[in-house]
mmJSON file of the N, C-alpha and C atoms, coordinates in Angstrom:
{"data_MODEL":{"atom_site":{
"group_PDB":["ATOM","ATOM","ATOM","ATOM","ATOM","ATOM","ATOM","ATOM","ATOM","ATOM","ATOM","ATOM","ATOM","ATOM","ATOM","ATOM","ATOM","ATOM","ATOM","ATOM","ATOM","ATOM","ATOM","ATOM","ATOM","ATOM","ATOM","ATOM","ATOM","ATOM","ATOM","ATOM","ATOM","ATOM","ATOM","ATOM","ATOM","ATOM","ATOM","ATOM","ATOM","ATOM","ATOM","ATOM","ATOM","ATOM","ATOM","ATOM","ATOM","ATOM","ATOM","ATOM","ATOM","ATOM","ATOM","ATOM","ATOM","ATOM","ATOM","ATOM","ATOM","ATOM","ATOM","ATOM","ATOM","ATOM","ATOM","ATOM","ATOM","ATOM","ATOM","ATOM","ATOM","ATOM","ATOM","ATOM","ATOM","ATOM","ATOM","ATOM","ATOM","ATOM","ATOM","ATOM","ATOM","ATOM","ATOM","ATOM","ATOM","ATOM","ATOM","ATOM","ATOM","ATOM","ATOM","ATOM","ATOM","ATOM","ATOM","ATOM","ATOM","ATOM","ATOM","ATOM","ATOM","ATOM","ATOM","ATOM","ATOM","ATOM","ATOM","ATOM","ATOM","ATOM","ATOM","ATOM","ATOM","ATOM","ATOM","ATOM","ATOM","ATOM","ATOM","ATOM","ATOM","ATOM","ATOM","ATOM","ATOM","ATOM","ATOM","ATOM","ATOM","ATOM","ATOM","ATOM","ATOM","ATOM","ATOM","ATOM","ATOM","ATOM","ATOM","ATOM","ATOM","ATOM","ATOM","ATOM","ATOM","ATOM","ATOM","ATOM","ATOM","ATOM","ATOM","ATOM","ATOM","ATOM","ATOM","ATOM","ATOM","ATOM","ATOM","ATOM","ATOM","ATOM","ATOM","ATOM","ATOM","ATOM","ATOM","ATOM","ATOM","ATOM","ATOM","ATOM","ATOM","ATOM","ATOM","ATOM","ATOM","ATOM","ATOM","ATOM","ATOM","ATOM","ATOM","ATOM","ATOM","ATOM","ATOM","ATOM","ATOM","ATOM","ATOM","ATOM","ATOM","ATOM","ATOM","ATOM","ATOM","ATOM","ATOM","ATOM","ATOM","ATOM","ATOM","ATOM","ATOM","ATOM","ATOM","ATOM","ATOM","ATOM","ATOM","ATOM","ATOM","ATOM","ATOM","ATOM","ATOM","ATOM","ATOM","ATOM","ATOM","ATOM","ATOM","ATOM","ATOM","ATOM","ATOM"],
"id":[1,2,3,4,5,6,7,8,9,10,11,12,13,14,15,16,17,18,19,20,21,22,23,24,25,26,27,28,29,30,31,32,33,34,35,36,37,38,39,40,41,42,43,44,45,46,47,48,49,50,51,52,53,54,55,56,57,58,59,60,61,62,63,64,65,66,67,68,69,70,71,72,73,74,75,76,77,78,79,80,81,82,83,84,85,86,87,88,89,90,91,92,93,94,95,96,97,98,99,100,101,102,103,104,105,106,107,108,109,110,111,112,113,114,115,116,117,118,119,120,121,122,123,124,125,126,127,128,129,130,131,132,133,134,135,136,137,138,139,140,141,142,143,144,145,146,147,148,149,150,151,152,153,154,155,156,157,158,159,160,161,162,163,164,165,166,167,168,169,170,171,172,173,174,175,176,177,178,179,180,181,182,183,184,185,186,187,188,189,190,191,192,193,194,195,196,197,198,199,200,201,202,203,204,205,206,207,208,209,210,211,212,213,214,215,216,217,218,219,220,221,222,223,224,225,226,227,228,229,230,231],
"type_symbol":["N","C","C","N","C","C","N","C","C","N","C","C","N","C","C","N","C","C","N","C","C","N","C","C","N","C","C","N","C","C","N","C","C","N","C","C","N","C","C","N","C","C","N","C","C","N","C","C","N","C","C","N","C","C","N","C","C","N","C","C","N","C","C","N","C","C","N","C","C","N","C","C","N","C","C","N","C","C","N","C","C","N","C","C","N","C","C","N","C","C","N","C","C","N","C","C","N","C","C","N","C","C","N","C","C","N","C","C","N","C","C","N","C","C","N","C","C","N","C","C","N","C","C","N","C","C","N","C","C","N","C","C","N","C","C","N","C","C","N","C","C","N","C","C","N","C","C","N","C","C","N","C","C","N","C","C","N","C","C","N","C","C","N","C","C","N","C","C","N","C","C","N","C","C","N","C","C","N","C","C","N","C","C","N","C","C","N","C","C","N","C","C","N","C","C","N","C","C","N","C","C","N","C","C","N","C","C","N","C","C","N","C","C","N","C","C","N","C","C","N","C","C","N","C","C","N","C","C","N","C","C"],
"label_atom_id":["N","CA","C","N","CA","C","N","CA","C","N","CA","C","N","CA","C","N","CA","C","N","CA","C","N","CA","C","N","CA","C","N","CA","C","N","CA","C","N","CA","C","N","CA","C","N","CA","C","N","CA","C","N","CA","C","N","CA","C","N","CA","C","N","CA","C","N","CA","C","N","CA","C","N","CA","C","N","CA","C","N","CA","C","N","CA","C","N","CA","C","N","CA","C","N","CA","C","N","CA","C","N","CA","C","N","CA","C","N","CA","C","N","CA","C","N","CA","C","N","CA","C","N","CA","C","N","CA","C","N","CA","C","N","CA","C","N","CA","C","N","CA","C","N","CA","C","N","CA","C","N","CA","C","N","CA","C","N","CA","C","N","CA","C","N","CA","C","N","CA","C","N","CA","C","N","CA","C","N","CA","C","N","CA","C","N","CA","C","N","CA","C","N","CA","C","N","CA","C","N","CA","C","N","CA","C","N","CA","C","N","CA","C","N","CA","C","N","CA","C","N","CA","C","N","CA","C","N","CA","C","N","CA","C","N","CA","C","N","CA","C","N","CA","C","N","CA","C","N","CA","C","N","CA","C","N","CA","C","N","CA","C","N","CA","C","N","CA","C"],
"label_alt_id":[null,null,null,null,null,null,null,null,null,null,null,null,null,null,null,null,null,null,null,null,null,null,null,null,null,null,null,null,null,null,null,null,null,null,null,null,null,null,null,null,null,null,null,null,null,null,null,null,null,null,null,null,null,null,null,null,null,null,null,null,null,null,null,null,null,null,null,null,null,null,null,null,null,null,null,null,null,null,null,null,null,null,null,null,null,null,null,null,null,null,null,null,null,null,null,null,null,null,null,null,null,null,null,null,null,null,null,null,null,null,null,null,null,null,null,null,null,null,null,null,null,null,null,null,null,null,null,null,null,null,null,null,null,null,null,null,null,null,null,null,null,null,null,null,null,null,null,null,null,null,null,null,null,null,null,null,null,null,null,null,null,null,null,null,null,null,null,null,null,null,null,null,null,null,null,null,null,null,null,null,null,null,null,null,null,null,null,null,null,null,null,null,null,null,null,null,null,null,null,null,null,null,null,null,null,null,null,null,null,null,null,null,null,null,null,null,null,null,null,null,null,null,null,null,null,null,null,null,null,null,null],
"label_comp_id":["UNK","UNK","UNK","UNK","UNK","UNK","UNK","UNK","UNK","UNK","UNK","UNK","UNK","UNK","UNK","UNK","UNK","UNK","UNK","UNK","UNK","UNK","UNK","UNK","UNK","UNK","UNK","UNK","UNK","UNK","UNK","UNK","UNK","UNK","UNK","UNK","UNK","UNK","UNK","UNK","UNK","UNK","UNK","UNK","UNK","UNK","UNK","UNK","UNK","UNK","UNK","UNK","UNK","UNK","UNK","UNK","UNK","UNK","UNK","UNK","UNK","UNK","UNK","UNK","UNK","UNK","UNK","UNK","UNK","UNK","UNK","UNK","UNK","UNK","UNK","UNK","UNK","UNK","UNK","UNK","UNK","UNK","UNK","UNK","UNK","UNK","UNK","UNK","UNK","UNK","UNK","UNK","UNK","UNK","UNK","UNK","UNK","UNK","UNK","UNK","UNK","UNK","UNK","UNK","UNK","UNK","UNK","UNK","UNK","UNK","UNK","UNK","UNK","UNK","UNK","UNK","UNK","UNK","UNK","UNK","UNK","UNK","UNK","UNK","UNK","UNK","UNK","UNK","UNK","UNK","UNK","UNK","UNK","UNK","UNK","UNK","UNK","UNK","UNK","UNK","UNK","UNK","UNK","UNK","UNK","UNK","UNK","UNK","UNK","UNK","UNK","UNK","UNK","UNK","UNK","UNK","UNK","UNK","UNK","UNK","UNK","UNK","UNK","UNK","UNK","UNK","UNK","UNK","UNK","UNK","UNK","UNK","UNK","UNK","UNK","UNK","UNK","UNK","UNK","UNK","UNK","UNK","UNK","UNK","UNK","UNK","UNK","UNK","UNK","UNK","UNK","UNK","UNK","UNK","UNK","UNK","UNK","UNK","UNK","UNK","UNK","UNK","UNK","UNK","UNK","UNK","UNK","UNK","UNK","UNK","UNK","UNK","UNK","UNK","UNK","UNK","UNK","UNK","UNK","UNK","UNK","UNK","UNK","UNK","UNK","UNK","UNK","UNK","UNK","UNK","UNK"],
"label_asym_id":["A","A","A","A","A","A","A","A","A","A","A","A","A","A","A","A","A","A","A","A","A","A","A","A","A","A","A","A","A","A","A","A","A","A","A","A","A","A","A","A","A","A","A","A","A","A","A","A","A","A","A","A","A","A","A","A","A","A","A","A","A","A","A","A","A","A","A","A","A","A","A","A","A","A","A","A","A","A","A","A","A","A","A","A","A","A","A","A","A","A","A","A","A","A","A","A","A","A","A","A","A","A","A","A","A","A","A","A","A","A","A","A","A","A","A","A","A","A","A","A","A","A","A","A","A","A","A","A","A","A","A","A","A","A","A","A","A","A","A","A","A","A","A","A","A","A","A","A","A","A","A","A","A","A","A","A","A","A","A","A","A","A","A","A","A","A","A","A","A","A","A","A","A","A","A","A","A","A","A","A","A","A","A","A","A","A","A","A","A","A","A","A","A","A","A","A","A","A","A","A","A","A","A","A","A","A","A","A","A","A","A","A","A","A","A","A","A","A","A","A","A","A","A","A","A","A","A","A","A","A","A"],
"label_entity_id":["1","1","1","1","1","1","1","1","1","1","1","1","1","1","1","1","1","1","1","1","1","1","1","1","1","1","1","1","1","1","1","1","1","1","1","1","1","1","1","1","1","1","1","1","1","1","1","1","1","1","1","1","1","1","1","1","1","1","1","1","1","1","1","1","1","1","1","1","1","1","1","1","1","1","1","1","1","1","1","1","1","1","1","1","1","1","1","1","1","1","1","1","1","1","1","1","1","1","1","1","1","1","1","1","1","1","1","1","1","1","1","1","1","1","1","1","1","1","1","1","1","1","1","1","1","1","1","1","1","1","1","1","1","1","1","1","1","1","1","1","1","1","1","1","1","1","1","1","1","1","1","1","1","1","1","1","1","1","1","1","1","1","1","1","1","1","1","1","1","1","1","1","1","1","1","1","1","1","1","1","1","1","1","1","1","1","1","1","1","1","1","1","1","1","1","1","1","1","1","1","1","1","1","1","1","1","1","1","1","1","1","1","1","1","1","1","1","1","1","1","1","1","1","1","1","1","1","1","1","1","1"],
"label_seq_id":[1,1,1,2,2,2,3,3,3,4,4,4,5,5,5,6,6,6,7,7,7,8,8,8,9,9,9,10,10,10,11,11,11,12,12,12,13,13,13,14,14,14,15,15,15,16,16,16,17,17,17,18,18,18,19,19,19,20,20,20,21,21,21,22,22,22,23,23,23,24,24,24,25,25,25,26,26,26,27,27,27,28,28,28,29,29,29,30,30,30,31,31,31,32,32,32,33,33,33,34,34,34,35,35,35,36,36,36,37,37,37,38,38,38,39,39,39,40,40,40,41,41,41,42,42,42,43,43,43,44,44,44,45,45,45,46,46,46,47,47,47,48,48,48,49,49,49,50,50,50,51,51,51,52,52,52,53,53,53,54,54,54,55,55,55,56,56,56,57,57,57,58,58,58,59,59,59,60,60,60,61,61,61,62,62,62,63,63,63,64,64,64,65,65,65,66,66,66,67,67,67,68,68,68,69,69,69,70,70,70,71,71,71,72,72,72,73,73,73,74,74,74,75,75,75,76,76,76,77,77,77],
"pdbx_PDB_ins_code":[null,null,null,null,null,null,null,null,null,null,null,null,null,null,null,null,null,null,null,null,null,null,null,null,null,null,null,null,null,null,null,null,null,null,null,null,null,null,null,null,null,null,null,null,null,null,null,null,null,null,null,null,null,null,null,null,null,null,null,null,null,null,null,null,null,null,null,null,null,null,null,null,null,null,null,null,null,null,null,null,null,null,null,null,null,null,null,null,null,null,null,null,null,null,null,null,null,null,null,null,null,null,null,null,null,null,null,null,null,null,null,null,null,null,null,null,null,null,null,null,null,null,null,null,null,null,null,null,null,null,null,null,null,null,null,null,null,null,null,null,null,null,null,null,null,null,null,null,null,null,null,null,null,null,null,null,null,null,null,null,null,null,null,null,null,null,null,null,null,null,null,null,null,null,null,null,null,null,null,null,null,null,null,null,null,null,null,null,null,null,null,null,null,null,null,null,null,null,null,null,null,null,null,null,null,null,null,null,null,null,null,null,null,null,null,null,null,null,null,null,null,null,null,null,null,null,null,null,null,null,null],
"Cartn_x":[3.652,4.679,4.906,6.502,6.727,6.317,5.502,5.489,6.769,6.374,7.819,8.067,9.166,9.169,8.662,8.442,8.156,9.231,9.439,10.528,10.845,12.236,12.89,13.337,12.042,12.297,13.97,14.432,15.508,17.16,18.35,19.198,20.267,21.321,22.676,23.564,24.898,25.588,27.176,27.977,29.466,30.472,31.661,32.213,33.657,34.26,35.921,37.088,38.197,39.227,40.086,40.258,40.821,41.885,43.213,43.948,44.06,43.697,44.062,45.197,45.836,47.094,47.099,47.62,48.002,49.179,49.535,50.52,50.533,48.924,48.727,47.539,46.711,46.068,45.127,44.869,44.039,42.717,42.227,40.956,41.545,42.266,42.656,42.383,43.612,43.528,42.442,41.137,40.521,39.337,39.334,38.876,39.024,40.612,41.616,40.928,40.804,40.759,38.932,37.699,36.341,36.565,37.193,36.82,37.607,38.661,39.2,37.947,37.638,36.898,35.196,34.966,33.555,33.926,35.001,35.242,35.051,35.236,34.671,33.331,32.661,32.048,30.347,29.765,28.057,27.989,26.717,26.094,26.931,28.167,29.122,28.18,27.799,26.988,27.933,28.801,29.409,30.813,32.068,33.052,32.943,33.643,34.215,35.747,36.289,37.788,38.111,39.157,39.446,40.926,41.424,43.387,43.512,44.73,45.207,46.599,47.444,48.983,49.408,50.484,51.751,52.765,53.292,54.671,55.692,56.55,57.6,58.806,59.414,60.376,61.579,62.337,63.521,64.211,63.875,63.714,63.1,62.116,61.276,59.954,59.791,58.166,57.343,55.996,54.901,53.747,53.673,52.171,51.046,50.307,49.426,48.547,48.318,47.063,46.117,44.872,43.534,43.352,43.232,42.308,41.214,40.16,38.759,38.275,36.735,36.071,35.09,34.517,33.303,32.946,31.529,30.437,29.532,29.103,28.407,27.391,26.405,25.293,25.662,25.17,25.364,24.378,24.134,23.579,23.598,22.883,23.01,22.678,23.108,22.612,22.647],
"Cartn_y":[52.348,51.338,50.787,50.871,50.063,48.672,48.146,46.889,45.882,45.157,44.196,43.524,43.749,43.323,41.518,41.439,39.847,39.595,37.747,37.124,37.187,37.234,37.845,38.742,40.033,41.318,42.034,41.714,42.219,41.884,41.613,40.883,41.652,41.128,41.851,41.103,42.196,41.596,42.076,40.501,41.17,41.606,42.666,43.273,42.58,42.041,41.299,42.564,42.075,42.949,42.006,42.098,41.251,41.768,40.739,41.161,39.858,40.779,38.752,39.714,38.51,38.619,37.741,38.163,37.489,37.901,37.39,37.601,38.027,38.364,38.935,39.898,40.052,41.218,41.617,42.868,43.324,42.56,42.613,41.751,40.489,39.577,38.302,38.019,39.083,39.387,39.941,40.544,40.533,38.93,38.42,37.199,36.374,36.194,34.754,35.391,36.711,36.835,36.328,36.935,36.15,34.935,33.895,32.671,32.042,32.185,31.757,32.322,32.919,33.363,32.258,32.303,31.654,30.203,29.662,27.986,28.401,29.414,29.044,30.142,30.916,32.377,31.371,31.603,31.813,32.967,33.198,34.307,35.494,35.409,36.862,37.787,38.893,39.863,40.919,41.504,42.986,42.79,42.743,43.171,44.563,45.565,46.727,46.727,47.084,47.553,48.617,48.853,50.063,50.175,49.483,49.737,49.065,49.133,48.481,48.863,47.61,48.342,47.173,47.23,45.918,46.458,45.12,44.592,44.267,44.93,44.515,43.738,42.541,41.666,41.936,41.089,41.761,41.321,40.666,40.476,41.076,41.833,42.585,41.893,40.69,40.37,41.132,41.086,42.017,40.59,41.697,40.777,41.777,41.82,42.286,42.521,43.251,43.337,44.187,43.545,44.053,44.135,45.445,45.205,45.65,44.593,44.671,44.288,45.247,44.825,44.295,42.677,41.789,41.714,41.771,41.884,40.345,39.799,38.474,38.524,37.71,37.506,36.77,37.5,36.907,36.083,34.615,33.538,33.468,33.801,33.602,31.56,30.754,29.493,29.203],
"Cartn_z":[0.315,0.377,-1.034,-1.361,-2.614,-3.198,-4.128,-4.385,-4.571,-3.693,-3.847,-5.221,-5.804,-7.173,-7.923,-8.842,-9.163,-9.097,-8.673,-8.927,-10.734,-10.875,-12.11,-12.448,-11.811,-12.828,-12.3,-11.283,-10.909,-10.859,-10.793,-11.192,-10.376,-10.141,-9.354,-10.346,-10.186,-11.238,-10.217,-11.008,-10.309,-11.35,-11.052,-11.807,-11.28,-12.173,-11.925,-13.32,-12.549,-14.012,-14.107,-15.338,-16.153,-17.267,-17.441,-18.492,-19.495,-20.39,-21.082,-22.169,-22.931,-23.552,-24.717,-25.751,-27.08,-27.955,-28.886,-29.868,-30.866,-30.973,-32.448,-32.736,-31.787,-31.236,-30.068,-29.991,-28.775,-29.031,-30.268,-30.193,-29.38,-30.02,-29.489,-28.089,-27.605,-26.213,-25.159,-25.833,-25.194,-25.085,-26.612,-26.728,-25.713,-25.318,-24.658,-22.968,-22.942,-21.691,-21.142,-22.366,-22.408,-21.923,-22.893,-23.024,-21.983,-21.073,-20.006,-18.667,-18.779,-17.659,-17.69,-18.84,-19.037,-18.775,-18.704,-18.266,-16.39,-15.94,-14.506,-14.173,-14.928,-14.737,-15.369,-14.961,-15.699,-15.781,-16.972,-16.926,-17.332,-18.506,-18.539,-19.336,-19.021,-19.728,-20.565,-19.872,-20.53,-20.344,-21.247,-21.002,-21.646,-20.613,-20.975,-20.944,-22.084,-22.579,-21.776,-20.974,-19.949,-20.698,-21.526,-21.505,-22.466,-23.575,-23.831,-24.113,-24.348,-24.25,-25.163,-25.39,-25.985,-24.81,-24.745,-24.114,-25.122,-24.978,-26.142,-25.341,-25.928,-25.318,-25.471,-24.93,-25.248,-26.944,-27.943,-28.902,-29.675,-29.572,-29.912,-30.18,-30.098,-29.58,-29.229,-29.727,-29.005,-28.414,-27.083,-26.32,-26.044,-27.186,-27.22,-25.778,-25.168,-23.782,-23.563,-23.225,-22.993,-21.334,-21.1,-19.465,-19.635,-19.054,-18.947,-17.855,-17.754,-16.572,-17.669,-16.502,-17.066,-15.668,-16.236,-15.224,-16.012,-14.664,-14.818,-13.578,-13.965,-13.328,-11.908,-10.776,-9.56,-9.102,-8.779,-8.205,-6.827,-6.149,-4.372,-4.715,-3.915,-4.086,-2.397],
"occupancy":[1.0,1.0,1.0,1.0,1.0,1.0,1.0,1.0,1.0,1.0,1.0,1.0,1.0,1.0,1.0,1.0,1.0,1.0,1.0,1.0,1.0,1.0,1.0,1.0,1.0,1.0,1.0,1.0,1.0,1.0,1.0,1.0,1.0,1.0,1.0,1.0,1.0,1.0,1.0,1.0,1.0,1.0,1.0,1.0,1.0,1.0,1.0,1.0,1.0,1.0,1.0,1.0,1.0,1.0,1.0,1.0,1.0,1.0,1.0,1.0,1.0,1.0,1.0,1.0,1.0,1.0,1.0,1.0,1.0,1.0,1.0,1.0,1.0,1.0,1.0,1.0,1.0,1.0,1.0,1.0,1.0,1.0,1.0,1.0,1.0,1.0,1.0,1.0,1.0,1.0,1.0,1.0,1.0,1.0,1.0,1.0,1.0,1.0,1.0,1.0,1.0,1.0,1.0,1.0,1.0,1.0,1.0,1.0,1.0,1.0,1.0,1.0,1.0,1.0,1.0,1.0,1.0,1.0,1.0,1.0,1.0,1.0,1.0,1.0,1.0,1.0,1.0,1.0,1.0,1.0,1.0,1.0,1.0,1.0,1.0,1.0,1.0,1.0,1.0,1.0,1.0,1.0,1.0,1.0,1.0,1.0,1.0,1.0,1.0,1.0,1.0,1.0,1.0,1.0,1.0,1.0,1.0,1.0,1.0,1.0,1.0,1.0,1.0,1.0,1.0,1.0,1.0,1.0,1.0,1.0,1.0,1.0,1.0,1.0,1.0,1.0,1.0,1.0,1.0,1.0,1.0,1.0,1.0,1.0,1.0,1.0,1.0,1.0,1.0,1.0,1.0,1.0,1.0,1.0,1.0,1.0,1.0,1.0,1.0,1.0,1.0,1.0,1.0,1.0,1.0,1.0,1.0,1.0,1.0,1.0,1.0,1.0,1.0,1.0,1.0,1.0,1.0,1.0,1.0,1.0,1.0,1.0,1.0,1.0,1.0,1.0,1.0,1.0,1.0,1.0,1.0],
"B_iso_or_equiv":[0.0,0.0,0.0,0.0,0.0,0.0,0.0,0.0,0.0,0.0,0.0,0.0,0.0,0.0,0.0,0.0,0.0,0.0,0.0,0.0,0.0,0.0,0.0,0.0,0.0,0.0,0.0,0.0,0.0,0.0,0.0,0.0,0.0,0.0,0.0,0.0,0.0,0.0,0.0,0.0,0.0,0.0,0.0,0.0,0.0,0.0,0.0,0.0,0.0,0.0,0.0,0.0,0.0,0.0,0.0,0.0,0.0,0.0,0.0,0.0,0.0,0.0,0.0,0.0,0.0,0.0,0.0,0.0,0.0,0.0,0.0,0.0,0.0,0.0,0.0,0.0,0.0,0.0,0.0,0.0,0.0,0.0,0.0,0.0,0.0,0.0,0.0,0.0,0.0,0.0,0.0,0.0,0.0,0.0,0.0,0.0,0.0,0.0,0.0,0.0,0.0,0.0,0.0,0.0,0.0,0.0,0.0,0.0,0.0,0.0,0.0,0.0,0.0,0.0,0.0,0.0,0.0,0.0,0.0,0.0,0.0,0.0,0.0,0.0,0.0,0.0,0.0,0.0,0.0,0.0,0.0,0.0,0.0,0.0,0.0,0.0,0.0,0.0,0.0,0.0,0.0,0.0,0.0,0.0,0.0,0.0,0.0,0.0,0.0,0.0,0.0,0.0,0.0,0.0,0.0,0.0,0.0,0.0,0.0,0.0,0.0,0.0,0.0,0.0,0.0,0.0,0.0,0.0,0.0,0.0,0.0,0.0,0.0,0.0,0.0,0.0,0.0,0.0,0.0,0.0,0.0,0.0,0.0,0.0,0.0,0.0,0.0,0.0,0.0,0.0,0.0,0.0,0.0,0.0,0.0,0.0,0.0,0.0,0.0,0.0,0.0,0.0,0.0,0.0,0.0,0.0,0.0,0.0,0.0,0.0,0.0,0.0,0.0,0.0,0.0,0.0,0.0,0.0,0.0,0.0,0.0,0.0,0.0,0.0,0.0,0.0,0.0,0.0,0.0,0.0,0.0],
"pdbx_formal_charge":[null,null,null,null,null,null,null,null,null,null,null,null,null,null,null,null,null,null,null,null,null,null,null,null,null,null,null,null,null,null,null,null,null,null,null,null,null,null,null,null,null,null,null,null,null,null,null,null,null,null,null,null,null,null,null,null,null,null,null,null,null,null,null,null,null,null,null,null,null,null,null,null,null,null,null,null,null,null,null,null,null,null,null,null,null,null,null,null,null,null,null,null,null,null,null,null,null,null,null,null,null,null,null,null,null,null,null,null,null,null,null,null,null,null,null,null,null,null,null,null,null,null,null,null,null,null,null,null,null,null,null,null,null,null,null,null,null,null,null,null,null,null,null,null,null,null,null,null,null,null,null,null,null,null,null,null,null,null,null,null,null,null,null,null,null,null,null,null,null,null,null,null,null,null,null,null,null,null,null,null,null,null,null,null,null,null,null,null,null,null,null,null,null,null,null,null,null,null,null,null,null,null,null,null,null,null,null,null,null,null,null,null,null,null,null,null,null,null,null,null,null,null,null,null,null,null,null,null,null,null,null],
"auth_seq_id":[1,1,1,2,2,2,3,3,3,4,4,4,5,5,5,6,6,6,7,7,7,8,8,8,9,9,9,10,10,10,11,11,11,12,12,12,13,13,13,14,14,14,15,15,15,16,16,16,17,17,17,18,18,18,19,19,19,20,20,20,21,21,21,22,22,22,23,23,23,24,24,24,25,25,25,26,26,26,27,27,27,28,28,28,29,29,29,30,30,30,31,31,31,32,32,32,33,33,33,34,34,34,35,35,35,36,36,36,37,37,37,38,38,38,39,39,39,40,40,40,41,41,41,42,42,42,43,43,43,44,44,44,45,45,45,46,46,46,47,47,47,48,48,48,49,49,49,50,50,50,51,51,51,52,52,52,53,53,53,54,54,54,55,55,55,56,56,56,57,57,57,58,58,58,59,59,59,60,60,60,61,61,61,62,62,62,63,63,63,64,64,64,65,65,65,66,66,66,67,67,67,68,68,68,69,69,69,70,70,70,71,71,71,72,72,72,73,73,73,74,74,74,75,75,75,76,76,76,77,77,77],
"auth_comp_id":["UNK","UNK","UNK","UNK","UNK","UNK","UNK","UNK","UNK","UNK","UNK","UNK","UNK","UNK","UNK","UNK","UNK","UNK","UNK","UNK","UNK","UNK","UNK","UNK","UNK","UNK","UNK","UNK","UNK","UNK","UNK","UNK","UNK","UNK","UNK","UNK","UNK","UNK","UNK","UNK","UNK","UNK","UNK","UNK","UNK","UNK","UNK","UNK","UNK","UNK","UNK","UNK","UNK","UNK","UNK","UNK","UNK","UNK","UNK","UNK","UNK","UNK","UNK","UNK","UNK","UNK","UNK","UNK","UNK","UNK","UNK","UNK","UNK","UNK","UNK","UNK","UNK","UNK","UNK","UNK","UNK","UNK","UNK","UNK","UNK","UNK","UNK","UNK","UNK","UNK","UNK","UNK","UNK","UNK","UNK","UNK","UNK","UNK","UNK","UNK","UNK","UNK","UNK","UNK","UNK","UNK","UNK","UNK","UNK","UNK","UNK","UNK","UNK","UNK","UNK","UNK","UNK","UNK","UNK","UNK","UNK","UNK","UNK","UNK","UNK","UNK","UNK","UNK","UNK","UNK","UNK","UNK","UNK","UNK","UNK","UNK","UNK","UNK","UNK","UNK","UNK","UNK","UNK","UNK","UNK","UNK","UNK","UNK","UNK","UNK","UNK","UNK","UNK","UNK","UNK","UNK","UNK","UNK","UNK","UNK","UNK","UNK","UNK","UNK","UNK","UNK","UNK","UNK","UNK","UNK","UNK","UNK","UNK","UNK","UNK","UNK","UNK","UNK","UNK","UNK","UNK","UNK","UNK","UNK","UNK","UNK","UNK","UNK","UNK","UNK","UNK","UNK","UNK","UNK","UNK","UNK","UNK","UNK","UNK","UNK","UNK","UNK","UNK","UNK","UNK","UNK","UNK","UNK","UNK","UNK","UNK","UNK","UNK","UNK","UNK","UNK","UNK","UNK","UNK","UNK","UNK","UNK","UNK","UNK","UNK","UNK","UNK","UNK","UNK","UNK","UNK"],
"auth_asym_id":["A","A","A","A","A","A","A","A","A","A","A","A","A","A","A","A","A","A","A","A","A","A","A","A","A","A","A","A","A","A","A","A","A","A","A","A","A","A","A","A","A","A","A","A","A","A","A","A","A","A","A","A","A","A","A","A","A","A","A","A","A","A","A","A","A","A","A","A","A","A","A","A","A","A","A","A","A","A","A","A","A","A","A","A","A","A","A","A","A","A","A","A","A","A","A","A","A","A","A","A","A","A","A","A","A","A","A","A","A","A","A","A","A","A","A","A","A","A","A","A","A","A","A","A","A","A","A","A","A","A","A","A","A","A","A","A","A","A","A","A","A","A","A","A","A","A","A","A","A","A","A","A","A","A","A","A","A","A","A","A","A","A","A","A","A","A","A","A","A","A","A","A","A","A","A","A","A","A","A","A","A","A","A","A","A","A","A","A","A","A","A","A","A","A","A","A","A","A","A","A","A","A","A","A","A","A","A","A","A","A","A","A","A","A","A","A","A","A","A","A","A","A","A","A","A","A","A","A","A","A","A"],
"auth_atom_id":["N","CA","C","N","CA","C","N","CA","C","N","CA","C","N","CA","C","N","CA","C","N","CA","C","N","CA","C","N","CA","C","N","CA","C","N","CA","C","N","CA","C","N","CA","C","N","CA","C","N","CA","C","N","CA","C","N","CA","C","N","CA","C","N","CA","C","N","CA","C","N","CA","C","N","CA","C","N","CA","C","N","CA","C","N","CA","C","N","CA","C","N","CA","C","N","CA","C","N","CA","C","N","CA","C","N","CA","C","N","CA","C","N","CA","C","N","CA","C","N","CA","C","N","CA","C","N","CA","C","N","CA","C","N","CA","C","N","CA","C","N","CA","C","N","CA","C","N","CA","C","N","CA","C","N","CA","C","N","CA","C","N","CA","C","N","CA","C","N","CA","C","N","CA","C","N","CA","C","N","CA","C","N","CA","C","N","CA","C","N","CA","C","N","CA","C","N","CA","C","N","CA","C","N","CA","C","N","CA","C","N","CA","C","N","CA","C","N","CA","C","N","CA","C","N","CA","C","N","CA","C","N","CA","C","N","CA","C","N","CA","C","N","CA","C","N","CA","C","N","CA","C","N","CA","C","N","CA","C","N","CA","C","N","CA","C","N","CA","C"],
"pdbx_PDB_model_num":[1,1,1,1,1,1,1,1,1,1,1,1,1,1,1,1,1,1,1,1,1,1,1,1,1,1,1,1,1,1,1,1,1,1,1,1,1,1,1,1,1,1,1,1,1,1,1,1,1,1,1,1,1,1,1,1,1,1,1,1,1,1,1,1,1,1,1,1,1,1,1,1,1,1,1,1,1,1,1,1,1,1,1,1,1,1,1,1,1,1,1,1,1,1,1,1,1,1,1,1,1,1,1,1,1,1,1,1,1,1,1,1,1,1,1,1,1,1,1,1,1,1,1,1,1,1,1,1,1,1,1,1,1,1,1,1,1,1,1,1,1,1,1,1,1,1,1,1,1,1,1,1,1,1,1,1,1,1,1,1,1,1,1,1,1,1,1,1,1,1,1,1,1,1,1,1,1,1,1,1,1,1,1,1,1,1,1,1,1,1,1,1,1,1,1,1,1,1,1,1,1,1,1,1,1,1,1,1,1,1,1,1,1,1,1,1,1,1,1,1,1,1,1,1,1,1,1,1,1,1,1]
}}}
């Protein structure tokens, strides 16, 4: 029979996707999309970059965009 693990050694984690957006780059945009998420998220461990694109306006504006998956530490409470 397996030993049941110590409290700690083990962790679950959740995976969300995300686009964040800026005006002046993909870094930015993946930044704006971090730091909006961590005002309601504990525990963000990994964003992974899956996409990125620009949106061009009808002016010719660019909106820079990042899609990412972030994975954060799951809390049963």
């Amino acid at each position: 029979m397996a030993k049941k693990s110590e409290k700690g050694s083990s962790s679950v984690y959740k995976v969300i996707e995300l686009v964040g957006t800026s005006n002046t780059s993909w870094s930015d945009a993946a930044k704006n999309a971090i730091k909006s998420a961590s005002k309601t998220l504990r525990d963000i461990r990994v964003a992974e970059v899956s996409k990125l694109d620009v949106k061009v306006g009808k002016n010719g504006e660019m909106i820079f965009r990042a899609k990412m998956k972030l994975s954060f530490k799951y809390h049963q409470e």
